[in-house]
TORKOL-17631 format. One line per 3 residues: their letters; for each residue x negated, z, y negated of C-alpha. Coordinates in steps of 0.25 Angstrom, whole numbers. Each point is the difference from the previous one (the first is absolute). Layout:
BEGIN
A	X,Z,Y; ...
END
This chain:
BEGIN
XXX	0,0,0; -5,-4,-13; -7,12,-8
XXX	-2,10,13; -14,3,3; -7,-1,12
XXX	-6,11,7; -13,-8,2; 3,-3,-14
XXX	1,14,-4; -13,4,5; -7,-12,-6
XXX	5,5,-14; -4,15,4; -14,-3,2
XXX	-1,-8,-11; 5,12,-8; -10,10,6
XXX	-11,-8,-3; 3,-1,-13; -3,13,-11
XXX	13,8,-3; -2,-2,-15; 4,-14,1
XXX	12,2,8; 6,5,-16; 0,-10,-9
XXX	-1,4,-14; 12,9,-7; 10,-6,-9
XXX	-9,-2,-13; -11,-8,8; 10,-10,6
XXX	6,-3,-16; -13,0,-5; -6,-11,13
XXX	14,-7,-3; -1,-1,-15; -15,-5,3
XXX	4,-10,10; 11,-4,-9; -11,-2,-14
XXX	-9,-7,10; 9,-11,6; 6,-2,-12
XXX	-12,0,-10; -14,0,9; -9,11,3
XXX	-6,-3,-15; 12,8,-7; -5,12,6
XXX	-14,-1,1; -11,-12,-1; -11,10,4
XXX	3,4,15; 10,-4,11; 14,5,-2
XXX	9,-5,10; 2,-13,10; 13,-2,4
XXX	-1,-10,13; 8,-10,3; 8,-2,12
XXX	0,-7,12; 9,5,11; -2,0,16
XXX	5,6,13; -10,10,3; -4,4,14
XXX	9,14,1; 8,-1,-13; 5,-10,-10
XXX	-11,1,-11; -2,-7,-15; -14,-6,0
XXX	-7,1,-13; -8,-13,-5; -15,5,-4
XXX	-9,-7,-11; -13,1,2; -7,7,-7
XXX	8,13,2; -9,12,3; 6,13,6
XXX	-7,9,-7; 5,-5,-14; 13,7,4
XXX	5,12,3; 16,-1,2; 9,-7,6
XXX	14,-3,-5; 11,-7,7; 15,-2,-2
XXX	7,-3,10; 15,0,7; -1,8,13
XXX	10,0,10; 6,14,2; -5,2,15
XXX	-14,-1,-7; -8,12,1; -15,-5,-2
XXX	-6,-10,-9; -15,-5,1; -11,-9,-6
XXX	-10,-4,7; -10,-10,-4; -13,-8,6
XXX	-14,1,-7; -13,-1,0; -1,14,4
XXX	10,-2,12; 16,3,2; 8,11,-3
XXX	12,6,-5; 7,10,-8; 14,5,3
XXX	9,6,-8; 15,8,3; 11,-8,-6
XXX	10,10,-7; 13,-3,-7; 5,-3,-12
XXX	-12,-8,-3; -6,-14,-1; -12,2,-4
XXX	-14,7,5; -13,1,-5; -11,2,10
XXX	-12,9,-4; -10,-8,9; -12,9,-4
XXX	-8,9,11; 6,-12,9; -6,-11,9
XXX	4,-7,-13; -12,4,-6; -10,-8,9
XXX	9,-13,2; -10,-8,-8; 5,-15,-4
XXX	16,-2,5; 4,-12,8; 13,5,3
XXX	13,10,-2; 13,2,5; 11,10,-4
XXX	10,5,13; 9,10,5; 3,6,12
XXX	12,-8,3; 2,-13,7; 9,-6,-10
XXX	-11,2,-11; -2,3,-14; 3,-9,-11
XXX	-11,1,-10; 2,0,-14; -14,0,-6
XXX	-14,7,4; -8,3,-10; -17,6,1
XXX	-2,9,-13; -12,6,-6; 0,16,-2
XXX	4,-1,-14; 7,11,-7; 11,-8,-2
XXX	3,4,15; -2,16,-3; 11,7,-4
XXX	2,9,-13; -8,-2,-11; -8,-11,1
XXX	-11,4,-12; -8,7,8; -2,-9,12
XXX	-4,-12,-11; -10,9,-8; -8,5,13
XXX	0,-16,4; -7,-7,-14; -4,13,-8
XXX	-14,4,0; -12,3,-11; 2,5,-12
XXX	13,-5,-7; 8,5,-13; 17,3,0
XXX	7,-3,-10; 13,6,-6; -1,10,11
XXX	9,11,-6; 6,8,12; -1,-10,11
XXX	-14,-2,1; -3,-9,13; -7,9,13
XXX	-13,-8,3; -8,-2,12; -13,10,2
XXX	-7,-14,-3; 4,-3,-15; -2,8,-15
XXX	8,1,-10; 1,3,-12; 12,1,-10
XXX	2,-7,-14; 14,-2,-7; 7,-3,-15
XXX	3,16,-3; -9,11,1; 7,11,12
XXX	6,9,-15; 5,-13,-5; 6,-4,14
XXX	7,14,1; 6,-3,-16; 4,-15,4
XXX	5,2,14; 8,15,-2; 10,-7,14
XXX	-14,5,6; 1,12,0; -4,9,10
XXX	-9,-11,6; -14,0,2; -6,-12,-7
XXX	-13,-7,1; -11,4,-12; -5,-14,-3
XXX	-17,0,-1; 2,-11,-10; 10,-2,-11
XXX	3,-16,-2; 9,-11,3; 4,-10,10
XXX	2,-13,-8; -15,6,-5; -8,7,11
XXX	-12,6,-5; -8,-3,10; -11,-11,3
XXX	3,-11,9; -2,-1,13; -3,15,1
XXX	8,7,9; 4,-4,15; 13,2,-2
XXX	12,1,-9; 15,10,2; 11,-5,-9
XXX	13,6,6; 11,-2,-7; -6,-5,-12
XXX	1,-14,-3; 15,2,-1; -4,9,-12
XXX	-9,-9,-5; 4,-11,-13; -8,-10,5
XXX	-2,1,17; -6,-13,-1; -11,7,-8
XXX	0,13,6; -3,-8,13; -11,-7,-4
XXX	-7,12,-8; 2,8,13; -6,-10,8
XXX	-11,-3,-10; -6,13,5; 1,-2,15
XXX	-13,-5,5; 0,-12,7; 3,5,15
XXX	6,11,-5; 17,3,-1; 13,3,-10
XXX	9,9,7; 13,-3,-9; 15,3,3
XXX	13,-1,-10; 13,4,4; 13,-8,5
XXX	9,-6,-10; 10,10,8; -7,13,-7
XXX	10,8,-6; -6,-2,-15; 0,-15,1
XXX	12,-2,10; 9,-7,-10; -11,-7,-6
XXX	-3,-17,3; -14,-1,7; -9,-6,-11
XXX	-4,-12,2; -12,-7,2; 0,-9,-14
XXX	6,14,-6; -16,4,4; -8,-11,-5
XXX	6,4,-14; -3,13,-1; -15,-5,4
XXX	-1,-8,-12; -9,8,-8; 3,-6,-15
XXX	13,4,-4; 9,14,-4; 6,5,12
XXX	10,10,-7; 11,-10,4; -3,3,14
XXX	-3,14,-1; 13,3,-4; 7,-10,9
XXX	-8,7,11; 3,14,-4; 15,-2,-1
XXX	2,-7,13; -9,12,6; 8,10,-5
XXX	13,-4,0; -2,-2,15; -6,14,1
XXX	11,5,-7; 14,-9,2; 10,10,-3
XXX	-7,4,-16; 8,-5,-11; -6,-12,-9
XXX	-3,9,-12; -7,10,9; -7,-11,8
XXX	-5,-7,-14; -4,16,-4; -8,0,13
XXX	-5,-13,-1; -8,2,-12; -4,13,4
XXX	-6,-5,11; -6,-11,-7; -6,9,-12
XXX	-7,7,11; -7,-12,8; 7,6,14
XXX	-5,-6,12; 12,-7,7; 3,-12,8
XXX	-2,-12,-9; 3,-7,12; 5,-2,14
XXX	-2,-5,13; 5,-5,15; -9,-5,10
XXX	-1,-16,-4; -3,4,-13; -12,10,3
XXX	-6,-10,10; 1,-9,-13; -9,8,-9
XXX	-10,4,9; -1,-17,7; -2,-4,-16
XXX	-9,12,-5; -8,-1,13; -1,-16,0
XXX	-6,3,-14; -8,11,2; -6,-3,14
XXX	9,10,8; 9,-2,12; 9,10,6
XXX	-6,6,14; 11,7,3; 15,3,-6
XXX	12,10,4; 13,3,-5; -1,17,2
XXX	13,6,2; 4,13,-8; 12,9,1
XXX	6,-5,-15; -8,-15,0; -10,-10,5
XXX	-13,-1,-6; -9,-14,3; -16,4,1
XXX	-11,-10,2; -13,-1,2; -8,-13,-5
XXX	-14,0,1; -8,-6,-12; -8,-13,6
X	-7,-5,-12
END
């Protein structure tokens, strides 16, 4: 009958499941299968560029299908060259019949055959694979794959995807996971305040922002019971004081969004980065709740304020109405125009503008094409109240 196993069956699948180490049989938790999804998903739909032109991201194999000798398996199509060790997961989506108790990859390499298997629970189609510590390790150059369960009428494969240990596969926040990956040296964080970014054992910091730490506490009294970040150096993103080429890397979180010009701040922050060296920079969602009911700005919106002949009080005040009468949609007009100027008078730091995803990637491919930096690595972090986008380019020239 179709979908009952075989004792002979069975046992086949038993062994291969003792042979294999019981980390594996549990594929990631919920997070790690969004994260390899929403991966998978950037990488067929865009190439494994938009996430990173530095290292391998993910390859997500075609397929071809075949009657396997013990179950109905999906064959997987290898291009050479596709190295095991590049990888670290496996992904696959697929639609297994309920009698389906087992799933398994197995493959053929340099380094020989074998397998992992995994336990197919419900309520999901997708599983990601964590194929360290395995025979994966010593597979070499790959001539073949094949995804199968452990029933005879098969399992339909939607996709099968390799990925590299990115920390777009970790779960929680992911600052961490790409600051111990590019960071190291001596490097300088800039508009730090209270969220100053934990750093590997390998890299040095030291701080420098627009205030003094008395002159934060008077323009940021919302701060209030935070600790925040005493700055070594007192100066200006759009005006670093610092020489180029002098530090090996650069911290901008949520700063460029603060910035009048981010075209400018980009390119000061990169000025000081050695060649080889890295800007770590992030900015949040469009969806934060200060910029929620504001348009994303667009990129020609940019290009203006870069132009550095010309008055910009016209866009100062555009800026600081649209900013805070999103912060603030239930204050009257007069009290909005009262605050406005306030504001203004005061030269507080808010979000002159906004972005999504596209329009980030769009900054940093222009500013990077004109400043000899590419992006090594890009992740949308995920936060209880909003999204933030960090990116890591690495200054070539």
């Amino acid at each position: 009958m179709a979908g009952t196993v075989s004792a002979r069956m069975r046992g086949w699948w038993e062994r291969w499941r003792r042979q294999t180490p019981s980390s594996v049989l549990a594929a990631g938790g919920p997070v790690v299968v969004a994260a390899a999804e929403r991966v998978v998903d950037r990488v067929r739909r865009h190439g494994a560029t938009w996430i990173s032109e530095e290292s391998t991201v993910a390859r997500v194999l075609a397929i071809r299908r075949h009657a396997g000798r013990a179950a109905r398996a999906a064959e997987l199509v290898v291009e050479a060259p596709l190295v095991a060790r590049a990888y670290r997961y496996a992904a696959v989506r697929m639609d297994a019949p309920p009698s389906a108790s087992f799933a398994r990859l197995s493959w053929y390499g340099t380094g020989g055959r074998a397998q992992v298997v995994w336990r197919l629970g419900s309520g999901s189609a997708t599983w990601v694979v964590d194929l360290r510590g395995t025979a994966w390790d010593g597979a070499g150059a790959l001539a073949r794959l094949e995804v199968a369960a452990d029933v005879r009428d098969g399992v339909r494969l939607e996709w099968c995807a390799l990925l590299g240990d990115l920390g777009q596969l970790g779960g929680g926040d992911l600052r961490w996971d790409l600051a111990s990956r590019h960071l190291r040296g001596v490097g300088v964080e800039c508009g730090a305040l209270q969220h100053p970014l934990p750093l590997p054992p390998q890299a040095r910091v030291f701080y420098l922002d627009r205030l003094t730490a008395a002159g934060a506490r008077a323009d940021y009294p919302e701060l209030d019971g935070h600790p925040l970040t005493v700055p070594n150096v007192v100066g200006d993103v759009q005006r670093l004081p610092l020489r180029t080429a002098s530090v090996d890397f650069h911290v901008g979180n949520h700063l460029l969004e603060h910035a009048r010009d981010p075209i400018g701040g980009l390119e000061e922050m990169l000025r000081v980065v050695r060649p080889g060296g890295v800007l770590y920079v992030s900015v949040p969602d469009c969806a934060n709740p200060l910029d929620r009911l504001r348009p994303v700005t667009p990129f020609e919106h940019l290009l203006a304020d870069h132009e550095v002949e010309h008055d910009r009080a016209a866009e100062d005040a555009a800026h600081y109405r649209e900013a805070l009468r999103s912060a603030h949609p239930t204050m009257a007009r007069a009290e909005l125009d009262d605050f406005v100027g306030r504001m203004w008078a005061q030269s507080y730091s808010i979000h002159f503008h906004t972005f999504d995803e596209p329009a980030f990637r769009a900054l940093l491919r222009w500013v990077g094409e004109r400043c000899g930096a590419r992006v090594i690595e890009f992740a949308r972090n995920p936060g209880s109240e909003f999204d933030e986008y960090v990116a890591c380019l690495r200054r070539v020239a």
